[in-house]
Each structure stands twice: as structure tokens, then as C-alpha cells.
VEXDREN-2710 file (C-alpha; in Angstrom, 1 decimal):
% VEXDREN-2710
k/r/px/py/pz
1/UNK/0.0/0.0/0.0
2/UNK/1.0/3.3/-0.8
3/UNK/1.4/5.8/2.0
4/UNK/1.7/9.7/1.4
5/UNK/2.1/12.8/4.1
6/UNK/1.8/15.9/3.2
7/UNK/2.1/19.1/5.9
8/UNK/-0.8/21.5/5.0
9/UNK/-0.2/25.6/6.0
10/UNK/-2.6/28.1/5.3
11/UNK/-0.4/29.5/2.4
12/UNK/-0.2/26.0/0.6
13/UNK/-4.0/25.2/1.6
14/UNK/-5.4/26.2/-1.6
15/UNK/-2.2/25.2/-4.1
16/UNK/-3.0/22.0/-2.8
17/UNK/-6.7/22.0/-2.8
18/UNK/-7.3/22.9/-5.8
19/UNK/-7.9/20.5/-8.7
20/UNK/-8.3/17.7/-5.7
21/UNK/-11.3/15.7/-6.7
22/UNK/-13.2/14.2/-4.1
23/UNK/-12.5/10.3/-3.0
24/UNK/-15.0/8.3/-4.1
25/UNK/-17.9/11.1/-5.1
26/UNK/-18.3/9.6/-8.7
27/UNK/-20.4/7.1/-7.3
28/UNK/-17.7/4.5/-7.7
29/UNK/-15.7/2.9/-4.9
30/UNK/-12.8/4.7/-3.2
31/UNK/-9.3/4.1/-4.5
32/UNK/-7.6/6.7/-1.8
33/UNK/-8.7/7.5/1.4
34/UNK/-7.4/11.1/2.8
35/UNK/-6.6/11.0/6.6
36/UNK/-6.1/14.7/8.3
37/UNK/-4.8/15.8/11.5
38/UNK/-3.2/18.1/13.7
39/UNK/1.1/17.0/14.8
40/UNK/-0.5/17.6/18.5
41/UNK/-1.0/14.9/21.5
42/UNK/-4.6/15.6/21.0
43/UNK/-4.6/13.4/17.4
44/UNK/-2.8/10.6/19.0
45/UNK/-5.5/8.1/17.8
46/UNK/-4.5/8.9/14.6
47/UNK/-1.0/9.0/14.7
48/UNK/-1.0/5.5/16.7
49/UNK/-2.6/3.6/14.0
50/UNK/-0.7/5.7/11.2
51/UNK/2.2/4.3/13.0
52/UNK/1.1/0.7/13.7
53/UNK/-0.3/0.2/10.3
54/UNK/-3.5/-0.6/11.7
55/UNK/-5.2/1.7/8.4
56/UNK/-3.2/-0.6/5.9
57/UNK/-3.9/-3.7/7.5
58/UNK/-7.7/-2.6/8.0
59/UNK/-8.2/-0.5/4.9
60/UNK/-6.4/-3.6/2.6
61/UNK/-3.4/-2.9/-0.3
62/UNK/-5.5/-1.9/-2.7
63/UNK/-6.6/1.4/-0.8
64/UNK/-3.9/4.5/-1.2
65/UNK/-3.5/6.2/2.3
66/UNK/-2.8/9.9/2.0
67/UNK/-2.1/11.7/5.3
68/UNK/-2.0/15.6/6.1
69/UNK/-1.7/17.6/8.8
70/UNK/-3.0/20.8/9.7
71/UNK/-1.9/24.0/11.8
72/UNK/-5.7/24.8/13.1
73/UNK/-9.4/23.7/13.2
74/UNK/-10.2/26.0/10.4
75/UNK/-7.6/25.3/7.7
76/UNK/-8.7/21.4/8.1
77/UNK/-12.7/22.1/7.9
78/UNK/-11.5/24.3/4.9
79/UNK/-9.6/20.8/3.5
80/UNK/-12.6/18.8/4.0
81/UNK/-15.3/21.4/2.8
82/UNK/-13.6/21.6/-0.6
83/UNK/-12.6/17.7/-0.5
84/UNK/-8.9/17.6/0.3
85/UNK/-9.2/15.0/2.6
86/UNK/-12.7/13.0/3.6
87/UNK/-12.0/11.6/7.3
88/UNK/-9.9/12.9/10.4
89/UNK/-9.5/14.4/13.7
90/UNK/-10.5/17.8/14.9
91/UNK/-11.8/19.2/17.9
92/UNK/-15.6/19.4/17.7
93/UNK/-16.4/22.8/17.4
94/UNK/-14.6/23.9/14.1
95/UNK/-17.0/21.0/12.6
96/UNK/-20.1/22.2/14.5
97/UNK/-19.3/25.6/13.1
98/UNK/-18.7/24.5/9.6
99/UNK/-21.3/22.1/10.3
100/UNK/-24.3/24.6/10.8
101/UNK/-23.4/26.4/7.7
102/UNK/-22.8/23.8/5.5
103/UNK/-24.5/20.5/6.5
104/UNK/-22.1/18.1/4.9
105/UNK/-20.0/16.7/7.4
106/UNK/-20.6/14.2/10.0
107/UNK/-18.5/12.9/13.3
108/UNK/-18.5/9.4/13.3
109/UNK/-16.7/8.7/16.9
110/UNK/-14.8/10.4/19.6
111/UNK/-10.6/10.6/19.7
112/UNK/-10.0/12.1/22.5
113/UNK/-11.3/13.4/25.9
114/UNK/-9.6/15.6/28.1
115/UNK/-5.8/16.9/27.4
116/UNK/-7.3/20.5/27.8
117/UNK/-5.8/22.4/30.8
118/UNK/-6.4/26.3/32.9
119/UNK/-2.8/27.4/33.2
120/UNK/-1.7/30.5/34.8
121/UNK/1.6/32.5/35.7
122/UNK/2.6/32.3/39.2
123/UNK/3.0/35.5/39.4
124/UNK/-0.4/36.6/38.4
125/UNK/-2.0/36.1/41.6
126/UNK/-4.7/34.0/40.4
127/UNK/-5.8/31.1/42.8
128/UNK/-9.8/30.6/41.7
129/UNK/-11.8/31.4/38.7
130/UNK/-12.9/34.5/39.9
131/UNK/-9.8/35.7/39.8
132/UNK/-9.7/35.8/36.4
133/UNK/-11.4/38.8/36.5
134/UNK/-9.8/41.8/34.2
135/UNK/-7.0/39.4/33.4
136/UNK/-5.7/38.3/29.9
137/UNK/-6.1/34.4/28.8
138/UNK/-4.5/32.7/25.5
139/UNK/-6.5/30.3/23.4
140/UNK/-5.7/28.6/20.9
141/UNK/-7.7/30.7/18.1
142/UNK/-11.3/32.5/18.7
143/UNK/-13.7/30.0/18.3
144/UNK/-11.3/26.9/19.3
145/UNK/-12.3/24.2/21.3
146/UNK/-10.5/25.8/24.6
147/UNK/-12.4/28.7/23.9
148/UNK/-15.3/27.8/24.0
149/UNK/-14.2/25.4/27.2
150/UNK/-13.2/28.4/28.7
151/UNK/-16.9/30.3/28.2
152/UNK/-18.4/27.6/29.7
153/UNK/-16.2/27.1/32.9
154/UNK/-16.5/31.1/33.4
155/UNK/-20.2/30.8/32.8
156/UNK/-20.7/28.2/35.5
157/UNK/-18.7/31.3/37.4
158/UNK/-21.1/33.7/36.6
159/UNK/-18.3/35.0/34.7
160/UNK/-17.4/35.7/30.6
161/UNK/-15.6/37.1/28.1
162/UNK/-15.0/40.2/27.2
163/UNK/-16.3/39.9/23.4
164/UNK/-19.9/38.7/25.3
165/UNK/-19.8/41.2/27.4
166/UNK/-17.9/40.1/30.6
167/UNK/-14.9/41.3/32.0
168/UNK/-11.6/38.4/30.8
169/UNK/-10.3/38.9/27.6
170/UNK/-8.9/36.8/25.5
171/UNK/-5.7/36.7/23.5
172/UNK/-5.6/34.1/20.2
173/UNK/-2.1/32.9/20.3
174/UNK/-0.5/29.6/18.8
175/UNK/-0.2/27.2/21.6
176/UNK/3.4/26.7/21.1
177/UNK/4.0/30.3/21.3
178/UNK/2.3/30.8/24.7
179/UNK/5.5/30.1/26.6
180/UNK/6.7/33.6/25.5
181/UNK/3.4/35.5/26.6
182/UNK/3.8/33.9/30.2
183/UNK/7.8/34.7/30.4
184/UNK/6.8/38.5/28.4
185/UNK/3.6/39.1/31.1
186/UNK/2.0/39.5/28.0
187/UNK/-1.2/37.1/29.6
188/UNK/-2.3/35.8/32.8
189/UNK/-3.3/32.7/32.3
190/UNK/-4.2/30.1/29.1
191/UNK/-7.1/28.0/28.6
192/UNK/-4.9/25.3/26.4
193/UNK/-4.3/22.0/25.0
194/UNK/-1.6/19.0/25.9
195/UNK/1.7/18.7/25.4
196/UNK/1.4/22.3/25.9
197/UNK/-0.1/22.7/29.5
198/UNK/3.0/20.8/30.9
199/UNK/5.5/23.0/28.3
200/UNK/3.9/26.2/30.4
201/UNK/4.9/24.1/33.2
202/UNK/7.9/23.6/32.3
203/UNK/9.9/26.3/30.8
204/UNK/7.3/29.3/32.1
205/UNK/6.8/28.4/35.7
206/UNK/2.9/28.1/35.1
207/UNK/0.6/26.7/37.7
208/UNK/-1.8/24.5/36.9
209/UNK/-5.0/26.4/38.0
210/UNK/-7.6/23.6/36.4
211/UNK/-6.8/19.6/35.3
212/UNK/-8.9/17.9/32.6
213/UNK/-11.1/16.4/35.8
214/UNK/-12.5/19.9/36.7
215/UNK/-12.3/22.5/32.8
216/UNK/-15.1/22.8/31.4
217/UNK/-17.3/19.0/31.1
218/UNK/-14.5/17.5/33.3
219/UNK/-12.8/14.2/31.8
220/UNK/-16.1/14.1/29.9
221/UNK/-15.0/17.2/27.9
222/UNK/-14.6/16.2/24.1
223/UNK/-11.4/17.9/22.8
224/UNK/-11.5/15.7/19.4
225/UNK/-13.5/14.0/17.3
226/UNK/-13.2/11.8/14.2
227/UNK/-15.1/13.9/11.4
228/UNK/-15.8/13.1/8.0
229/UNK/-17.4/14.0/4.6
230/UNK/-20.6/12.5/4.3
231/UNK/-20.4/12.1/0.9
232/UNK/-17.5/9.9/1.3
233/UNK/-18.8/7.7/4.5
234/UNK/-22.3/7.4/2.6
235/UNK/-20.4/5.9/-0.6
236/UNK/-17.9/3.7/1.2
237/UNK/-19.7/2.4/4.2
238/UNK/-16.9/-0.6/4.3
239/UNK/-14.1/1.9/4.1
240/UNK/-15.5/4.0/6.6
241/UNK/-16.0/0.7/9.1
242/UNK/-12.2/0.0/8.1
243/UNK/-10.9/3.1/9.1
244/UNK/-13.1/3.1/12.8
245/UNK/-11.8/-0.2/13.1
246/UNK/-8.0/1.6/12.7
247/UNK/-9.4/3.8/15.4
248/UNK/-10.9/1.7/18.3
249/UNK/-7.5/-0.6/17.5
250/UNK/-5.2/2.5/17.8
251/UNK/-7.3/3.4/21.4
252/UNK/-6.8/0.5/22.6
253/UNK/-3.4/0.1/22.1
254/UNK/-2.9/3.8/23.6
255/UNK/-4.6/3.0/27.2
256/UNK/-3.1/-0.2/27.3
257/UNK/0.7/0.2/25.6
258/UNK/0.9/3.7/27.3
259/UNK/4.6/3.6/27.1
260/UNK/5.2/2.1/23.5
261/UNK/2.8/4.7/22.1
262/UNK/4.6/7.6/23.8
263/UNK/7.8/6.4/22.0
264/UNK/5.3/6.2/18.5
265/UNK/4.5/9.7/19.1
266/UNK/7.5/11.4/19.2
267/UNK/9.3/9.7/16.6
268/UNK/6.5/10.7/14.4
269/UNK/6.1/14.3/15.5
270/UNK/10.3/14.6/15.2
271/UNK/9.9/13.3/11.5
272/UNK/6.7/15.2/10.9
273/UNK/7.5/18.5/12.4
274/UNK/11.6/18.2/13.0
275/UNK/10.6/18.8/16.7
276/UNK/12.1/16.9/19.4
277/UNK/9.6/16.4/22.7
278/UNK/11.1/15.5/25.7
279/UNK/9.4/11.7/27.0
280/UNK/9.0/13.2/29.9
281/UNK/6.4/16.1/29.1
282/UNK/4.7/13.7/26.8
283/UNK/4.1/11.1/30.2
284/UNK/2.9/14.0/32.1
285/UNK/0.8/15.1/29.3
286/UNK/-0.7/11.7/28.1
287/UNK/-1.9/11.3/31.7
288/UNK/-4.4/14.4/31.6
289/UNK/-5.7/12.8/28.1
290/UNK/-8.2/10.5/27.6
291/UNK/-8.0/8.7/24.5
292/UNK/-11.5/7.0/23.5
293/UNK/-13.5/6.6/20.3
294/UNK/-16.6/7.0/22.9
295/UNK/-18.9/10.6/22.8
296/UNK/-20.8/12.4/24.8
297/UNK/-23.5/14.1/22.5
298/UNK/-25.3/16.4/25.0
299/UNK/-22.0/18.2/25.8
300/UNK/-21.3/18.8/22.0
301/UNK/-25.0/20.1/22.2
302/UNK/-24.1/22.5/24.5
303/UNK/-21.2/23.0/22.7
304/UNK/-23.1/24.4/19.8
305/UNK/-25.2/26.2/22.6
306/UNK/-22.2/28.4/23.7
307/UNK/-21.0/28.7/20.5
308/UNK/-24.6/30.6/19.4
309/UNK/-24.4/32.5/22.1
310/UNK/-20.7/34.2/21.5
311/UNK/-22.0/35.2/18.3
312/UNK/-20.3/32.3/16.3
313/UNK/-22.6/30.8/14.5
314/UNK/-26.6/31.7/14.0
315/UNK/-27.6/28.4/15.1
316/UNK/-27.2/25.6/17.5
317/UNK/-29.0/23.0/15.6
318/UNK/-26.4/19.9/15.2
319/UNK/-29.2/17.5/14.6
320/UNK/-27.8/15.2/12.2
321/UNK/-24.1/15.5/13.0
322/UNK/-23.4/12.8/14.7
323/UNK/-23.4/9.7/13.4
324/UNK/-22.3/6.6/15.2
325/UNK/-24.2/4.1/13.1
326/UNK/-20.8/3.3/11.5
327/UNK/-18.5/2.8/15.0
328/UNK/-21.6/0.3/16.7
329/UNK/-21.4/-1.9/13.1
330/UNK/-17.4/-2.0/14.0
331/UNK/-18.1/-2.6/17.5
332/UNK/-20.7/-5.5/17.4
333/UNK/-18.6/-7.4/15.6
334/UNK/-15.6/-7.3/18.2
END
């Protein structure tokens, strides 16, 4: 089987998109499938069973695997909505954003629960929640998973941002880059995503204010999802079963080879990005993320709730978004 990567930017995102023709949409079977995700500890479903072969062995050798990766949320829905890729992982609320507008995506099972942290400088005299009041917090992007974990642990604090009219403002800043904005005093604290809670940690002397047990939903909190193109799963219901089999093998292997798949991980990431992680950030990291191909559908509708009410979207109607149908067919017949 032939195996491809490919390292998507928002520059090369429509060089690369364009003239793509969609896997599959002819009406005839799939010849390629197109895996995206993000070189993060979040997408290590994907990167396990990219590294373990489980999508060649599952998917068979007549089935070309092309892999990408992507910086953001939004540069992958863009992929998928003009049919770069057809399946991958992304946290949930870039798809229920592109979702609402264009109803043409699906997410077929969870990835990954957790691995989303509340970090702030020591020096910021911030001990509670309420604290946060007036200060500055880093997320990822506006409209990012964290931030809209972050509305909702400030709204069960009576609290919110300053865009909806509260008093903590937020400051969009590339989690690997939020080291320097703790070290600068540029912000007070970060609502952000693993490996780079414990980098604050680390090399900015961050506390950890909130774990994955108590942000936002808790260890419930969805922080990925397996998305794809309905079009694609709706023509190759065989090839989508193949690639959640991939998935609930690559979980599995993750919760109980938690050492092995740390030593997958950043061997990939190294030849992916040219980054070297330190094991030891990656252990520490791993254990505040949960990987599971398990959802929990009323917190991604209140997800979409919160996302309507920053002003993100005109509408919180998901109904039809998930689809599990697929993942039960692959799990009855384990």
C-alpha cells in the first residue's frame, strides 16, 4: 500500500486544494482514502494507528493512504469542505461551526477526551476562577475548542468574556507560542491544549490552575472527534468501518501500551515537524488525556449552545451531525 504525508499551511492550503477531486464522489468505490490531522498529543488516535499500520492492515493494499496535517481547526474544515481529505480528527467545534453552515460533514466517533488544561503564571496572583477577572487568557484561536471550554467554565462562574460582554479577555495565540506571553507578562493565564499545558509548566513556571477532571465538562470534555465528509462515508460504508476499526485498534493500544505509544509519538512528530519532545512532558501530558473513540452528545450540544451564544454561529442546531451508526457496526462485531 502506498502511503503519502503531506504538511498542509494556510499558504499551501489552496495550491494543494485545488484540482483535488473528491475520493469516491463519482459514485464509484474509493481508491484513496485522505486522513487529516493536527502534529499535536490531542490526534494521537491517529498518529498510533498511522504508526502501527493498523489503516493498511484494515483498509487492505488496494486502498492509497494519504495523510495531512493541519496548523488549526479552520484550515482542516477548509480541506474537508472543498474535498482535500474525507475523514480525520479535529476538535468538535470547528465541525459544528462548519457544520451549521454547511450541513455536509458528520462525526463518526470520539478521539479524545480531556488533554485541555487552565494554566496561569505564578506570578499573576490568580488562585480561583474568579480571579480571572480583568486578566488576559491565551487560546488557541477564537472559536477553538478551549475557547469555548473556557466560556463555559466562566459561565458556571457567573463569569465571561469580554467579546460577550464580561470582563476576561482573550488573546488568540499559537499554543506553542504561549511560553513567551507567560515569560513577556503579556497574559495571565491560558485555557490550552496538551503537550502544551505541561511545556507552560515547564519552561514558564505556570501553575496549573484547572486539570482535565475539573475544565469545562470535566474528563467528559470532548477535545476531538473523528469527522468526516458525508459524501465519502455514505459511498464507502466498508471503508469508513475500516478506518473506525483503525481507530478503536489505535485506542486501545494507547490505554493499554501507554509507554510504547509515547515512544510512537515522538518519533512521528520529530519526522513530521523536526521537533524533538522530551518523553518526559509527553508522560505528564498523556496522563491528563483520555483517548476513547466514545462521545458524549449532550456536551457537544451544548457546545453548539455556547458557540450561538458568543456570536459564532446563528444556530445551535447539530441534529444530524453525529453519526455513530458506523463505530456500533465496527463494535458488534468485536
Amino acid at each position: 500500500m502506498k502511503l503519502r504525508n503531506m504538511m498542509i499551511t494556510l499558504a499551501g492550503l489552496g495550491l494543494i486544494t485545488t484540482g483535488c477531486g473528491t475520493s469516491g464522489s463519482n459514485g464509484e468505490p474509493a481508491e484513496e482514502v485522505r486522513i487529516g490531522y493536527f502534529p499535536n498529543l490531542t490526534h494521537i488516535s491517529t498518529i498510533i494507528a498511522l504508526e502501527n499500520g493498523y489503516f493498511e492492515e484494515e483498509l487492505g493494499e488496494d486502498i492509497t493512504i494519504d495523510t495531512r496535517t493541519f496548523p488549526d481547526g479552520g484550515v482542516f474544515m477548509e480541506a474537508m469542505g472543498t474535498d482535500a481529505i474525507d475523514v480525520g480528527t479535529v476538535g468538535p467545534t470547528p465541525v459544528i461551526n462548519n457544520y451549521i453552515k454547511n450541513p455536509t460533514f458528520e462525526i463518526i466517533a470520539g478521539a479524545v477526551n480531556g488533554g485541555a488544561v487552565l494554566e496561569v503564571r505564578n506570578d499573576a496572583g490568580i488562585d480561583s476562577v474568579e480571579d480571572l477577572d480583568g486578566k488576559r487568557v491565551a487560546i488557541p484561536t477564537i472559536g477553538s475548542t478551549q475557547d469555548i471550554m473556557l466560556m463555559k467554565e466562566l459561565q458556571d462562574h457567573g463569569m465571561d468574556v469580554n467579546s460577550s460582554g464580561g470582563t476576561v479577555n482573550t488573546v488568540p495565540q499559537a499554543p506553542a507560542d504561549t511560553a513567551a506571553l507567560f515569560l513577556g507578562n503579556d497574559v495571565d493565564a491560558a485555557a490550552t491544549q496538551e503537550p502544551w499545558g505541561i511545556n507552560l509548566e515547564t519552561h514558564a513556571d505556570a501553575k496549573l490552575l484547572l486539570g482535565p477532571e475539573e475544565f469545562a465538562w470535566g474528563e467528559d470534555s470532548t477535545n476531538t472527534v473523528l469527522a468526516a465528509r458525508q459524501d465519502f462515508t455514505e459511498e464507502n460504508p466498508e471503508l469508513t468501518q475500516a478506518i473506525l476499526s483503525a481507530y478503536v485498534r489505535a485506542v486501545d493500544f494507547i490505554n493499554e501500551n501507554p509507554d510504547e505509544a509515547i515512544d510512537l509519538f515522538i518519533n512521528h512528530i520529530q519526522e513530521i515537524t523536526g521537533k524533538e519532545l522530551t518523553r518526559d512532558e509527553i508522560e505528564q501530558a498523556l496522563e491528563r488525556t483520555f483517548p476513547t473513540y466514545e462521545i458524549n452528545e449532550d456536551i457537544l450540544t451544548e457546545m453548539a449552545s455556547i458557540i450561538k451564544e458568543a456570536g459564532y454561529s446563528t444556530s445551535d442546531d447539530i441534529d444530524g451531525l453525529i453519526n455513530l451508526d458506523y463505530l456500533q457496526e465496527v463494535l458488534n462485531e468485536q
